[in-house]
C-alpha positions as CSV (number, residue, x, y, z in Angstrom):
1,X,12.5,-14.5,21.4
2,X,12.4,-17.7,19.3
3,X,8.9,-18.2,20.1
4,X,8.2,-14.9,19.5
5,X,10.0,-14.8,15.9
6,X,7.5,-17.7,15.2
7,X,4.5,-15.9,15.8
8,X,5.5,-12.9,13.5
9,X,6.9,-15.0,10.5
10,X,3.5,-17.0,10.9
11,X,1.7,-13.7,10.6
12,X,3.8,-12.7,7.7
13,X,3.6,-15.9,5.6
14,X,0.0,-17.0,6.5
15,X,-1.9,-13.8,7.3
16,X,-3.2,-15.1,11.0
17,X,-1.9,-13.6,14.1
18,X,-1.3,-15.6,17.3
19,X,-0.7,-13.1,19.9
20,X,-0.9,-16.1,22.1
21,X,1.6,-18.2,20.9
22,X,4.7,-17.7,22.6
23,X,3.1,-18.1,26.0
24,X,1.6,-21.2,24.3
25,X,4.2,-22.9,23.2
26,X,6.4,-22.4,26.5
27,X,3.0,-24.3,28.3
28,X,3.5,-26.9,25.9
29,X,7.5,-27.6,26.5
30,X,6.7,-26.9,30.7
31,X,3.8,-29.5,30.2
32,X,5.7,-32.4,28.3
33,X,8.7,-31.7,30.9
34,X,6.3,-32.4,33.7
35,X,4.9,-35.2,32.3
36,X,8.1,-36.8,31.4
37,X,9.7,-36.4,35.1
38,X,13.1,-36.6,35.3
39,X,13.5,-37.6,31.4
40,X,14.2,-35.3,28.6
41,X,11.8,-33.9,26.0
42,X,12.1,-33.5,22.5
43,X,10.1,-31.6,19.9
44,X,7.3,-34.1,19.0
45,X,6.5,-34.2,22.9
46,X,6.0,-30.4,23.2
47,X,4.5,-30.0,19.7
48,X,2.0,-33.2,20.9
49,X,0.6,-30.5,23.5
50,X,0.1,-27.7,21.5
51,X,-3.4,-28.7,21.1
52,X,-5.3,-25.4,20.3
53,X,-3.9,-25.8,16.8
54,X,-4.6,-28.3,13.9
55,X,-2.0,-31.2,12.9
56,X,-1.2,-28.4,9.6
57,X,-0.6,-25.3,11.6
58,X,1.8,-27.8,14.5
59,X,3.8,-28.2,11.5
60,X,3.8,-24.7,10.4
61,X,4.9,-23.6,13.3
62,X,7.7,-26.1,14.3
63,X,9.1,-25.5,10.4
64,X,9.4,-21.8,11.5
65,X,10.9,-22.8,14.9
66,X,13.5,-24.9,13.3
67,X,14.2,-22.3,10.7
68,X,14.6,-19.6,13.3
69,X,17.5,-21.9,15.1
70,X,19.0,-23.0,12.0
71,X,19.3,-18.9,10.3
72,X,19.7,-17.6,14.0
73,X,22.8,-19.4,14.7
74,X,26.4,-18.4,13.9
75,X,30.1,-19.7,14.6
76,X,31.8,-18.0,17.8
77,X,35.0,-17.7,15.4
78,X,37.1,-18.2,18.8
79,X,35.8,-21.5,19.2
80,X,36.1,-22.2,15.6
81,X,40.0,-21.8,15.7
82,X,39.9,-24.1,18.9
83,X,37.7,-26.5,16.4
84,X,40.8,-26.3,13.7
85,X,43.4,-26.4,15.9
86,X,41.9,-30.0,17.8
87,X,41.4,-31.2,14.3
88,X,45.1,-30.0,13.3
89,X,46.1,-32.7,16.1
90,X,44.3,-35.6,15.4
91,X,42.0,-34.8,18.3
92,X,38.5,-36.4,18.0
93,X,35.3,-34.0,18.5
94,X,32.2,-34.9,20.4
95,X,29.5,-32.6,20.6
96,X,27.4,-33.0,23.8
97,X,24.0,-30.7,24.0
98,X,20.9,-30.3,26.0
99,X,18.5,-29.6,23.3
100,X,14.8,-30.7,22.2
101,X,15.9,-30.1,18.8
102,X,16.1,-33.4,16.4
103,X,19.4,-34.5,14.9
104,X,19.0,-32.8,11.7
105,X,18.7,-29.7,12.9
106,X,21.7,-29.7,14.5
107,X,23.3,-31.4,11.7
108,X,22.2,-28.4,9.5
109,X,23.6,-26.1,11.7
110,X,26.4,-27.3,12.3
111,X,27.2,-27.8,8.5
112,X,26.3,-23.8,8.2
113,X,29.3,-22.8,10.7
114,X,31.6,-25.7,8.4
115,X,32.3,-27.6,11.7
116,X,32.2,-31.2,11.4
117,X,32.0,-33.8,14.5
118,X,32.7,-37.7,15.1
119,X,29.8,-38.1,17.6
120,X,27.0,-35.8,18.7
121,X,24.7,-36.8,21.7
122,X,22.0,-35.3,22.3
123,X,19.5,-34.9,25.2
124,X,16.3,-35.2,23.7
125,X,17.7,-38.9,21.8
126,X,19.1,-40.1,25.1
127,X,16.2,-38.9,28.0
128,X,18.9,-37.5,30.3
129,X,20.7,-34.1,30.5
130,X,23.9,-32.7,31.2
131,X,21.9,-30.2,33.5
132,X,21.7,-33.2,36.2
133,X,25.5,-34.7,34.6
134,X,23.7,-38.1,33.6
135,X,24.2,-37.3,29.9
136,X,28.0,-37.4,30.2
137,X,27.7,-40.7,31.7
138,X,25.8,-42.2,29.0
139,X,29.0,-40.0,26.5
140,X,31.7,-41.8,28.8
141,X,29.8,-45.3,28.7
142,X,29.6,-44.9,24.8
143,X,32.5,-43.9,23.7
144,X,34.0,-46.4,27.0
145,X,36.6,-43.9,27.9
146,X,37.9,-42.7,31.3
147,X,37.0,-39.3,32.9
148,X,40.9,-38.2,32.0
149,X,40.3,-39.1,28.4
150,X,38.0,-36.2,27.6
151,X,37.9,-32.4,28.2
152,X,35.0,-30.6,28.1
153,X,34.3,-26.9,26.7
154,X,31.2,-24.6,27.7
155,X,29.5,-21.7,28.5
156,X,27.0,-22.2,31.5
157,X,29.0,-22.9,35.1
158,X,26.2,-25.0,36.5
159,X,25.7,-27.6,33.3
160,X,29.4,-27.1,31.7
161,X,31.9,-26.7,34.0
162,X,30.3,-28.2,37.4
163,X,28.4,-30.9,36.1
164,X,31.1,-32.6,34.0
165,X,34.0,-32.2,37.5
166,X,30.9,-34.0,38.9
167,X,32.2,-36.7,37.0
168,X,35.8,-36.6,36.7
169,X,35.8,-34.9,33.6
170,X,38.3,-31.5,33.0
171,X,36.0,-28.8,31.7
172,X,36.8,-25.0,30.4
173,X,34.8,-22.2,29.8
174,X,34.5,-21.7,26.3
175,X,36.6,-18.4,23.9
176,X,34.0,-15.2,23.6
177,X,35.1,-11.7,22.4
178,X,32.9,-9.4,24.5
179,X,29.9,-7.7,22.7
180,X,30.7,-4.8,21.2
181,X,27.9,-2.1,21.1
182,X,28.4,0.3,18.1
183,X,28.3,3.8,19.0
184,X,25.1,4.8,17.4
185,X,23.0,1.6,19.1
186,X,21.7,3.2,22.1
187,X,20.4,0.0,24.2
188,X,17.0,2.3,25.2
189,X,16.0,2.2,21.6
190,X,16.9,-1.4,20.9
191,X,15.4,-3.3,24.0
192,X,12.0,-2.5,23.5
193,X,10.8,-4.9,20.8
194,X,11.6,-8.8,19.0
195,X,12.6,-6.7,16.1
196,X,14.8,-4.3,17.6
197,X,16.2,-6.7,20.0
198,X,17.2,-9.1,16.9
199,X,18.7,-6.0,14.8
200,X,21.1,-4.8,17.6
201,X,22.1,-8.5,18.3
202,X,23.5,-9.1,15.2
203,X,25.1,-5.7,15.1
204,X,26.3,-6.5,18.1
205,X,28.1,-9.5,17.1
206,X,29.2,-7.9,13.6
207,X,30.8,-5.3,15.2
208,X,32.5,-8.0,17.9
209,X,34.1,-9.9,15.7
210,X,35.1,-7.3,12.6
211,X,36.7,-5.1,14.7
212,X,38.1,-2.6,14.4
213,X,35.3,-1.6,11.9
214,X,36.5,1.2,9.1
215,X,34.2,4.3,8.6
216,X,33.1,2.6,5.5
217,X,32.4,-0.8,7.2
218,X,30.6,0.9,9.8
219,X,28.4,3.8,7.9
220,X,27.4,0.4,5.5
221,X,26.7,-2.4,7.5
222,X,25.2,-0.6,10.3
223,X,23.6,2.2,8.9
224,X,22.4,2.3,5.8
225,X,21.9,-1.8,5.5
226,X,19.5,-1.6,8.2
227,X,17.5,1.8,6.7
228,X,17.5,0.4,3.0
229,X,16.2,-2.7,4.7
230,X,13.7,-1.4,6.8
231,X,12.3,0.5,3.9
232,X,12.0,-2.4,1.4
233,X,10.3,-4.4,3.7
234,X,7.8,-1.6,3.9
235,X,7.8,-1.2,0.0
236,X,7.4,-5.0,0.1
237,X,4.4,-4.4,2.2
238,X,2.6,-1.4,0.1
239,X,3.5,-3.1,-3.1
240,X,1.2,-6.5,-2.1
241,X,-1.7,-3.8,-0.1
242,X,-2.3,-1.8,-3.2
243,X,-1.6,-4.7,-5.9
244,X,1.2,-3.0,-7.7
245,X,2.2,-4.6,-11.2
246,X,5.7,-3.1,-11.2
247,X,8.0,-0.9,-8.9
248,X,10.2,1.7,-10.7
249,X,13.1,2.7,-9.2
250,X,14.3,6.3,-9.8
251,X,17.6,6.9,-10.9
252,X,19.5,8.0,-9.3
253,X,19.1,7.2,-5.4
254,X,16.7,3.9,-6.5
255,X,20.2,2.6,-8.0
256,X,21.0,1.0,-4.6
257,X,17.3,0.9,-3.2
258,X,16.9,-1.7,-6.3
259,X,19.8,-4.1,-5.5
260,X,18.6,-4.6,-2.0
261,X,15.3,-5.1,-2.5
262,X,16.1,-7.6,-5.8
263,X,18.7,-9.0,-2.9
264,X,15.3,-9.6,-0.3
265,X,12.5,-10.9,-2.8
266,X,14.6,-12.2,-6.1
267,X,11.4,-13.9,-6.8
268,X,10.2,-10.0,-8.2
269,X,13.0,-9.1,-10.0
270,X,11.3,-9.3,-13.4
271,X,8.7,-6.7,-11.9
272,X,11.6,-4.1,-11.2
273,X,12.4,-1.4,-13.5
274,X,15.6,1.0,-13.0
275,X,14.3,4.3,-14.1
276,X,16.0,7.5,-15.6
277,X,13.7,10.4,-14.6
278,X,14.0,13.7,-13.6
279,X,13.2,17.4,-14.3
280,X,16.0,17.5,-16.7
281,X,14.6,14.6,-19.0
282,X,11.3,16.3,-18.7
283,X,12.0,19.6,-19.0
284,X,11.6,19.6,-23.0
285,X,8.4,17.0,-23.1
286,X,6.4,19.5,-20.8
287,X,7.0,22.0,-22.9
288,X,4.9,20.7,-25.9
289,X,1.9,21.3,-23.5
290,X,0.0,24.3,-23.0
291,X,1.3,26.9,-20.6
292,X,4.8,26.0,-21.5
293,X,6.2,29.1,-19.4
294,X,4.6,27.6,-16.1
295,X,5.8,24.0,-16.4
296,X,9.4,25.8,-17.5
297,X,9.4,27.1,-14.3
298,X,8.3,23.9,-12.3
299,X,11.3,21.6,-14.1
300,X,14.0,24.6,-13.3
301,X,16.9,24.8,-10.9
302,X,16.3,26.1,-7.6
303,X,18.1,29.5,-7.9
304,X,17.2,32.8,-6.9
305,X,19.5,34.8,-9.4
306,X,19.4,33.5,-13.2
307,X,21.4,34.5,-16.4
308,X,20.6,33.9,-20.1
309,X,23.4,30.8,-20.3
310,X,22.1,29.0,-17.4
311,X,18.3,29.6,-19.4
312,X,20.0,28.6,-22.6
313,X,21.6,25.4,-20.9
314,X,18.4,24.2,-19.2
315,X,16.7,24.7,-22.8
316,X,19.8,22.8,-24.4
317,X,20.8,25.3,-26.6
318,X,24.1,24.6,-27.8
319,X,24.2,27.8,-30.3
320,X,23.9,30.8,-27.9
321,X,24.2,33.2,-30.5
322,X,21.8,31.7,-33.0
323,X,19.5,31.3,-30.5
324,X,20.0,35.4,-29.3
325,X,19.7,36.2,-33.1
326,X,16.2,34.6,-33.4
327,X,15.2,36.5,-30.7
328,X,16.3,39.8,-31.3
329,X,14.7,39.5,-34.8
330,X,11.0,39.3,-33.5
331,X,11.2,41.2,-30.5
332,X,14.1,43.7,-30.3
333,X,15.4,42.5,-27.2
334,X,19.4,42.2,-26.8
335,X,19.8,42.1,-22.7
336,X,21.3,38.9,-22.6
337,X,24.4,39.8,-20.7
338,X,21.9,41.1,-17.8
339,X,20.8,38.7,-15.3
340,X,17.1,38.2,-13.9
341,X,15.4,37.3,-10.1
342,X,13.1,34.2,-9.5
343,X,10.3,36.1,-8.5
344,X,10.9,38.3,-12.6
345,X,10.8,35.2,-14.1
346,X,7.5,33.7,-12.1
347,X,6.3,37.1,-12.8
348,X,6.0,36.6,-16.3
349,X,7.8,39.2,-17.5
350,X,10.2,37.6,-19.9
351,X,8.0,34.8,-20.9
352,X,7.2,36.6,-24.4
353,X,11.5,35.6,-24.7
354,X,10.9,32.3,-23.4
355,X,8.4,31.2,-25.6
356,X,10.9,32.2,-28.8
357,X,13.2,30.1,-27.5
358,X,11.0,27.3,-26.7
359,X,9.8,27.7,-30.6
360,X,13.7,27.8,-31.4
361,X,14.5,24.1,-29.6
362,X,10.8,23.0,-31.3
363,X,12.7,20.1,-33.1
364,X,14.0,19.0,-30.0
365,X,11.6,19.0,-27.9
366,X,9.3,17.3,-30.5
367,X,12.1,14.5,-30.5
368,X,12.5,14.4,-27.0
369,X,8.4,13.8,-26.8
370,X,8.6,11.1,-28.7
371,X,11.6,9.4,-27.5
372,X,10.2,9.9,-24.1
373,X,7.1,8.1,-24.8
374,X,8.8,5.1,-25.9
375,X,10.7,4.6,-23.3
376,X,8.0,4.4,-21.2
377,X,6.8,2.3,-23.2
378,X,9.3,0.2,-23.5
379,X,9.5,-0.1,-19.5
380,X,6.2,-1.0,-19.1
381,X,4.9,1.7,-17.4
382,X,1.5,1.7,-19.2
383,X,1.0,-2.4,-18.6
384,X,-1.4,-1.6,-15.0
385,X,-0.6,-0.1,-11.8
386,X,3.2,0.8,-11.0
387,X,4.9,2.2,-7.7
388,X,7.4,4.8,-8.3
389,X,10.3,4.6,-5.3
390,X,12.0,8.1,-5.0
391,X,13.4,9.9,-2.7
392,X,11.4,13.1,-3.6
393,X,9.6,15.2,-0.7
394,X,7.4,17.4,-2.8
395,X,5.9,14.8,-5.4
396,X,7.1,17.3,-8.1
397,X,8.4,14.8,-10.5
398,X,5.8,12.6,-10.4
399,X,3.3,15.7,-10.8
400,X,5.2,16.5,-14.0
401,X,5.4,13.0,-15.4
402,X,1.3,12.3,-14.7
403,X,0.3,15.8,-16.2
404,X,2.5,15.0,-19.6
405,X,1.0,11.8,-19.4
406,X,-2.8,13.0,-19.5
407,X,-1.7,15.8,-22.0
408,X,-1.3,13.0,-24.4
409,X,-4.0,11.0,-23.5
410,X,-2.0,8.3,-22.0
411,X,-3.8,6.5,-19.3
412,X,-1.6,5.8,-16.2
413,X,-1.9,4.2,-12.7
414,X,1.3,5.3,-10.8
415,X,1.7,5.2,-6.7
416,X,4.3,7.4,-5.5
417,X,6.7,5.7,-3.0
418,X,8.9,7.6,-1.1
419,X,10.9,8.0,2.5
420,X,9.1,11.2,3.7
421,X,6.6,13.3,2.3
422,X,5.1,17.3,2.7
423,X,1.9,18.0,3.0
424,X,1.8,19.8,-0.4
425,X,2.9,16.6,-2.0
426,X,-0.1,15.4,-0.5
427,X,-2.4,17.6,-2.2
428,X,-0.2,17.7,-5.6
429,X,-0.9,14.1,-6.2
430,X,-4.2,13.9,-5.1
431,X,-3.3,11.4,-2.5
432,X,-1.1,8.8,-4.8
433,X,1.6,8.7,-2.7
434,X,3.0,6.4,0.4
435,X,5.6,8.0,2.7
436,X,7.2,5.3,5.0
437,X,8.8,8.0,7.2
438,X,5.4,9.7,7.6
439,X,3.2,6.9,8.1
440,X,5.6,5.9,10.9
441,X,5.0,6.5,15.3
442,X,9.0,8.2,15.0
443,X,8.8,11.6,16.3
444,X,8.0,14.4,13.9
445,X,11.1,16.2,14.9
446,X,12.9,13.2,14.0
447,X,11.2,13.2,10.4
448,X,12.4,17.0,10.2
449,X,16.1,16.3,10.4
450,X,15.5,13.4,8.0
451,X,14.5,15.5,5.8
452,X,17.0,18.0,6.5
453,X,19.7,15.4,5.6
454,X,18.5,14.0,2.6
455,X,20.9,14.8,0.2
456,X,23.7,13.2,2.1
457,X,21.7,9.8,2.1
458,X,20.9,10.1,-1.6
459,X,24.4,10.6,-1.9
460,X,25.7,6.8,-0.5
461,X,22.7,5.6,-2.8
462,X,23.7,6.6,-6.3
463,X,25.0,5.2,-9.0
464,X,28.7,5.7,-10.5
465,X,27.2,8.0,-13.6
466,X,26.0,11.6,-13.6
467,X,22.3,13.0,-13.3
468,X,20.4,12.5,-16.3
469,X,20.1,15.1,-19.3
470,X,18.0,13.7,-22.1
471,X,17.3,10.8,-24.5
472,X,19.4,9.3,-27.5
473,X,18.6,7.1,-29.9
474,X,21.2,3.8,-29.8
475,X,20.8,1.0,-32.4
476,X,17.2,1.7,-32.5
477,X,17.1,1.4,-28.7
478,X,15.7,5.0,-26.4
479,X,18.9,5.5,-24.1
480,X,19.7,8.1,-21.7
481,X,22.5,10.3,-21.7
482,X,24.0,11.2,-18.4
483,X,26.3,13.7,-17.1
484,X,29.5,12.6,-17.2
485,X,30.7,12.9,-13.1
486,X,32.8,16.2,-11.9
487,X,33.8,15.9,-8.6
488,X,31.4,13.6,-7.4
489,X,33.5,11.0,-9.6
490,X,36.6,10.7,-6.9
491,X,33.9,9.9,-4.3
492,X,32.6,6.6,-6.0
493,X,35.7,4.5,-4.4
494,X,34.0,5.3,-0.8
495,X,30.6,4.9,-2.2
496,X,31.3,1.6,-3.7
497,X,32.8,0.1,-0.6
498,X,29.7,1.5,1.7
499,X,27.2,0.0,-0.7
500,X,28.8,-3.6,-0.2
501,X,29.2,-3.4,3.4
502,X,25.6,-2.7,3.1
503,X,24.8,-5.4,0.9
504,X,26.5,-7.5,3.2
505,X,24.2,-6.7,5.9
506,X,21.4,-7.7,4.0
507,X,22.7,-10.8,3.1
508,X,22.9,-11.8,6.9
509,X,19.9,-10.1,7.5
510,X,17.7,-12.5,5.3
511,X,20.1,-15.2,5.7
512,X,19.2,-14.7,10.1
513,X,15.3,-14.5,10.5
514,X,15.2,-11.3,7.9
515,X,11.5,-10.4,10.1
516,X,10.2,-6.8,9.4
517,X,12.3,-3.9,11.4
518,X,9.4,-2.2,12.1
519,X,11.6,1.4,11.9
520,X,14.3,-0.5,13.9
521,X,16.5,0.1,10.7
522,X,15.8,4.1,11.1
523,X,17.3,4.7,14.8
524,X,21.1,3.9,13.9
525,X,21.0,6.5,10.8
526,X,19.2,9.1,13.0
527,X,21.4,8.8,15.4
528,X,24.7,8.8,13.1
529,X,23.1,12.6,11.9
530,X,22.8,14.0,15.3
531,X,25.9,12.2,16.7
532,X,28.6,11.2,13.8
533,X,31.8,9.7,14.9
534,X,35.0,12.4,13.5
535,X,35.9,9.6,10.9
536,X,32.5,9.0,9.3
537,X,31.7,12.8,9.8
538,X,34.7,12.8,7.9
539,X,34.1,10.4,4.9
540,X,30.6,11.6,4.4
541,X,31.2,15.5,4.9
542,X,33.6,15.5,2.5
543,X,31.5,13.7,-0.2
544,X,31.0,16.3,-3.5
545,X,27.4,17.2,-4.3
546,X,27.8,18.1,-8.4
547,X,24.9,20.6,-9.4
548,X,24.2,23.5,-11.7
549,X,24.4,25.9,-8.7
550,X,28.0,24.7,-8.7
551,X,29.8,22.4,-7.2
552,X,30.4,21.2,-3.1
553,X,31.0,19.4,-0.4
554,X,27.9,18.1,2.6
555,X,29.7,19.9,4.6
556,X,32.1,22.7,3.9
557,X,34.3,23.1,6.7
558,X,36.4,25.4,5.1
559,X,33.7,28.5,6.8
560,X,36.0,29.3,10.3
561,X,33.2,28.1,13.3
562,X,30.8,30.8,14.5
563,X,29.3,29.8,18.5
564,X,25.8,31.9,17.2
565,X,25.7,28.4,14.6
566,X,25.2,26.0,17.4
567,X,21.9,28.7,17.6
568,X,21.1,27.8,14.2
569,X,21.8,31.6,13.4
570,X,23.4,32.5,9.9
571,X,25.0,29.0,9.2
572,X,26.3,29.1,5.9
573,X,24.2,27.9,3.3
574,X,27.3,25.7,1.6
575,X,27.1,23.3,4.9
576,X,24.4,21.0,4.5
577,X,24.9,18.9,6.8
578,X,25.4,20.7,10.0
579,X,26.3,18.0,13.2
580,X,28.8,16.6,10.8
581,X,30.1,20.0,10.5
582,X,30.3,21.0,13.9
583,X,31.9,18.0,14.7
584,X,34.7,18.1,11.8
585,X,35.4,21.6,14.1
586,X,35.7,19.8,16.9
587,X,32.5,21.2,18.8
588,X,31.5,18.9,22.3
589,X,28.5,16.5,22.6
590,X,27.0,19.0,24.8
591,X,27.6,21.6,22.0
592,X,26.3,19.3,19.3
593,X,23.5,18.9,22.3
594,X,23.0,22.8,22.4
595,X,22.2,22.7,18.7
596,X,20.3,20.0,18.8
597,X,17.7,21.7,21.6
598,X,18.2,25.1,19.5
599,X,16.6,23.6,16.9
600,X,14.0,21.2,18.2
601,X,12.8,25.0,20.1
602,X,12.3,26.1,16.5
603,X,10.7,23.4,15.5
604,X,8.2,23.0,18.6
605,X,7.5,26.8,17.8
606,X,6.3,26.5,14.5
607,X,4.4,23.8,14.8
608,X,2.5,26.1,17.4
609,X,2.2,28.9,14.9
610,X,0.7,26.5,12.4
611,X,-1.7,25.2,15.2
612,X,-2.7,28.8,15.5
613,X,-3.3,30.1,12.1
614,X,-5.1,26.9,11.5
615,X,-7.4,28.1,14.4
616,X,-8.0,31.3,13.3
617,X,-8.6,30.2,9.8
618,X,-11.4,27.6,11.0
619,X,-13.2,30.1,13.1
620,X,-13.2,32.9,10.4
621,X,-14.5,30.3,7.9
622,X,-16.7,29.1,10.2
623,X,-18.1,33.0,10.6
């Protein structure tokens, strides 16, 4: 695996694959070993054999070796207290290893773990191994002991335990805590590749030695650490492919995407931006354009039943009866205590009203225009070509934002970068957008219930303030004011703690080889959605989603359980975030299962009726 990491860091730093390297570089080690006999090799004799590569790329590559061993390595926290406790007693520690790898190396890791040592031998320094027990004769010789005066600790019977006896020597097999395999690693998914291999080993060993893990420990350090991760490595990527000078985060859900990926590559933090923008801050700027009614409608709430307050509070119309008054005046029209559909108001039927009370807010929207545009400013967006990180699905906010922008003649270069996308964000922006979900080889059912679920992983992403509502002016200085928090506010405790578990993930991430996931970082949150654990369905369930529609929770178990829901039949629209739900009611696996194959029926369905009617629609245009 070693070998292996090599190749792809190589790739990753220098640009050149060496598909052949790890075969390579095992022919090199069997090669010296042969050549030597009996003796020992170290790393200058296997790297001497490596001769399909120049003197630079050797030392390339046996940097990245050593660094792999050095960031691979942690202490076995059993041994450690056996460490402490010989030290304790004025015992003396000799570390004995077969190894190729020079003094320093060890040295370094050893000083990483905080274990120190009064003699070290080494097989590679001495030509003999403890493989065929020499090496403990030259340790006995050296330190001129007896056989009873030592006792050596290990892990492999043949060169630990047997070969040491050989010599007189007591030896023990060393303290491990079994691996623990975390509910939502299925070993299928993990074996199949260096990078998924490497993720589920270190989960493994988390998870091993923090036990028992807390839902908050668990949902952050082994969920969303790895999908967070896994995604800003892929911004990483996009961001150097299409030469981006700046990536803007987007408040709120881009308040934790930021901190990890300023946490992998601090070297780009002065190139990140934390931005404040959604339909609400652009609501009033779009409507200084023409066809004010239509962009109205783009930047509302998604409601199919609308009253005169909620049209007065979108508009920010603090004086309801002034604002009646003006329109009465010019038109005559006094319904305001009768409510209106969606499809009236896309109609066009009260946009004659509308437009009065755009003219009534003209002030403000005039202010918010130009507050709007400095801020902008001020961020840099206009300085060359910028990424925009969201978590949208339909591109509509960046639609919005590019068509103000062009309204007022303000030139713009900005790349949409998001976890899944439609194919009608697609064809909104004209093609300026990355998805990293849909770009990926997972599944497309799998991308379905990702993007089924989205709310509850914007959710462990935000920030501790409320959505944003519109622009202030501070001490001369554009700032936003947000929504103070309702009931999402008691739910920022839980959120806090997830987001450092996560963040502690990523810290041993990079710290341990941080190679790209390759989606490895997607399986243990898709999982966790089909298959949640009562206590984390629990935590995150219960989280409070605060919006104009009213306030609630992911999952609303207060609705008594229905067996037509595990059908997908009339599940109530308040639970969002239905395994989580079925398993806060206790439903089976093969229940949860039963949905699960409901659904993906559905889904397999319409994807045949879309084949279809994409058939017919080709031959008739083709008649």
């Amino acid at each position: 695996m070693i070998h292996q990491m090599v190749a792809k860091l190589y790739r990753e730093q220098y640009g050149i694959s060496l598909p052949l390297y790890p075969k390579q570089r095992m022919d090199a080690e069997i090669t010296a070993r042969n050549v030597s006999g009996k003796n020992e090799v170290n790393m200058d004799m296997i790297f001497e054999y490596l001769s399909d590569y120049s003197e630079e790329e050797r030392n390339r590559l046996r940097f990245l070796e050593e660094k792999c061993e050095i960031d691979n390595c942690i202490g076995n926290p059993l041994m450690i207290e056996v460490w402490k406790w010989c030290r304790d007693n004025g015992k003396k520690i000799v570390i004995v290893t077969d190894m190729y790898l020079p003094r320093r190396v060890l040295n370094t890791i050893l000083a990483k773990i905080g274990v120190d040592y009064d003699c070290l031998y080494i097989s590679g320094e001495e030509g003999v191994t403890k493989r065929t027990s020499e090496l403990f004769a030259v340790v006995l010789r050296k330190l001129n002991i007896k056989p009873t005066q030592i006792i050596h600790i290990g892990d492999d019977l043949n060169n630990d335990i047997n070969m040491p006896r050989m010599k007189g020597i007591t030896s023990l097999l060393r303290l491990s805590k079994e691996s623990n395999v975390l509910p939502y690693i299925k070993v299928e998914q993990y074996n199949s590749s260096l990078e998924k291999d490497h993720l589920f080993s270190l989960l493994s060993r988390y998870c091993s030695n923090k036990e028992p893990l807390s839902a908050e420990q668990r949902i952050g350090y082994t969920i969303l650490g790895p999908l967070i991760v896994d995604f800003c490595q892929w911004l990483h990527v996009i961001r150097k492919e299409n030469n981006l000078h700046k990536l803007f985060f987007v408040a709120r859900e881009g308040f934790f995407i930021k901190k990890v990926y300023e946490k992998m590559y601090p070297q780009e933090a002065s190139d990140l931006m934390y931005i404040r923008l959604n339909k609400n801050i652009l609501r009033l700027p779009l409507l200084s354009m023409h066809n004010s009614c239509e962009y109205f409608m783009k930047a509302k709430v998604g409601r199919l039943i609308y009253d005169w307050k909620l049209i007065f509070d979108l508009l920010y119309i603090s004086d309801y009866e002034s604002a009646k008054h003006f329109v009465t005046l010019r038109t005559g029209f006094d319904g305001f205590h009768e409510t209106m559909t969606l499809k009236e108001l896309e109609s066009g039927k009260y946009n004659e009203i509308l437009i009065l009370l755009f003219e009534f807010q003209r002030d403000m929207i005039e202010e918010q225009c130009s507050l709007l545009d400095e801020y902008l400013m001020s961020l840099g967006l206009f300085e060359g070509s910028v990424g925009l990180v969201n978590n949208s699905i339909n591109g509509n906010g960046q639609s919005m934002l590019i068509d103000y922008l062009l309204s007022k003649g303000k030139d713009c270069d900005i790349l949409g970068l998001q976890f899944i996308k439609t194919s009608k964000c697609e064809k909104l922006l004209k093609g300026k957008c990355r998805a990293w979900l849909t770009e990926s080889n997972i599944s497309e059912f799998s991308k379905t219930r990702f993007h089924s679920n989205c709310l509850l992983m914007e959710h462990l992403m935000f920030e501790p303030c409320g959505t944003s509502i519109r622009f202030y002016r501070h001490e001369n200085k554009v700032e936003v004011l947000c929504e103070a928090p309702r009931k999402e506010q008691k739910d920022w405790g839980k959120i806090a703690n997830i987001q450092k578990y996560a963040l502690e993930f990523v810290d041993d991430y990079t710290r341990h080889v941080g190679i790209s996931l390759d989606m490895a970082g997607f399986y243990g949150y898709f999982n966790m959605l089909c298959h949640p654990l009562y206590d984390d369905a629990a935590l995150l369930g219960h989280l409070n989603d605060d919006d104009m529609d009213g306030d609630k929770e992911i999952s609303d178990i207060r609705f008594p359980f229905r067996f037509k829901y595990l059908f997908s039949k009339d599940i109530p629209f308040d639970v969002t975030w239905h395994e989580g739900y079925f398993t806060l009611k206790n439903v089976s696996r093969w229940g949860i299962n039963l949905y699960l194959i409901s659904i993906r029926l559905q889904f397999y369905k319409q994807v045949v009726k879309n084949y279809i009617k994409k058939i017919i629609f080709l031959k008739r245009y083709s008649n």
